[in-house]
N, C-alpha and C positions, 0 to 999 in steps of 0.2 A: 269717763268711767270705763273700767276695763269690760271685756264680752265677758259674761260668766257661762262658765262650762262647768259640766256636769259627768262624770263618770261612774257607771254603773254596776256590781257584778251582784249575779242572782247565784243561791247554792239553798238546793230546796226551798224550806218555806222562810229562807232569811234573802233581806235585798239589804246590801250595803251599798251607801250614794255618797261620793266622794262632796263635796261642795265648796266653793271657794271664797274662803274666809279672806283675814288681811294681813296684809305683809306692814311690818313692824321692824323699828330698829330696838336691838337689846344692846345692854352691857357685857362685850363678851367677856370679862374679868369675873363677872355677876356671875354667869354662865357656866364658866371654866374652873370656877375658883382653882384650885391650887395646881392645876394642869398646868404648865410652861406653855407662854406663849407659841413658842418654837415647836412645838407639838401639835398643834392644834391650827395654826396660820397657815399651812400650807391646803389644809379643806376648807375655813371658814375666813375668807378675810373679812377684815375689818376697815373703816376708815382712820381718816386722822383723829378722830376721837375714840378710836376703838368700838365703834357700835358695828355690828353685825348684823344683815338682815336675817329677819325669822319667819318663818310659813306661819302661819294658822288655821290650815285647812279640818272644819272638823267633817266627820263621817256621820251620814246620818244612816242610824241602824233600823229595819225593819222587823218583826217576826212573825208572819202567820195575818200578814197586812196591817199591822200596829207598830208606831211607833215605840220605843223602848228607850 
């Protein structure tokens, strides 16, 4: 299992906390719809099936010491 990290930034009474979610193959067709491959392949490759890795990092939001 991968180390999880954790990145932090504080801006008054808000803390936003990065957190590491899961990496996932999508359908980059799904994705892209009507974009041209050619457009879009030279940032996101794909394999021979066309799947693309995807992040899923979500943020967790504070306010005033409460989650939201």
């Amino acid at each position: 299992m991968a180390e999880l990290t954790l990145q932090e930034y504080q801006f008054h009474d808000m803390k936003l906390t990065w957190l590491r979610g899961a990496d996932k193959l999508t359908d980059a067709g799904t994705l892209f719809g009507p974009v041209p491959k050619v457009v879009w392949s030279r940032y996101y490759p794909t394999n021979d099936a066309n799947m693309m890795a995807e992040l899923t990092d979500p943020i967790l939001i504070q306010y005033k010491g409460k989650i939201t």
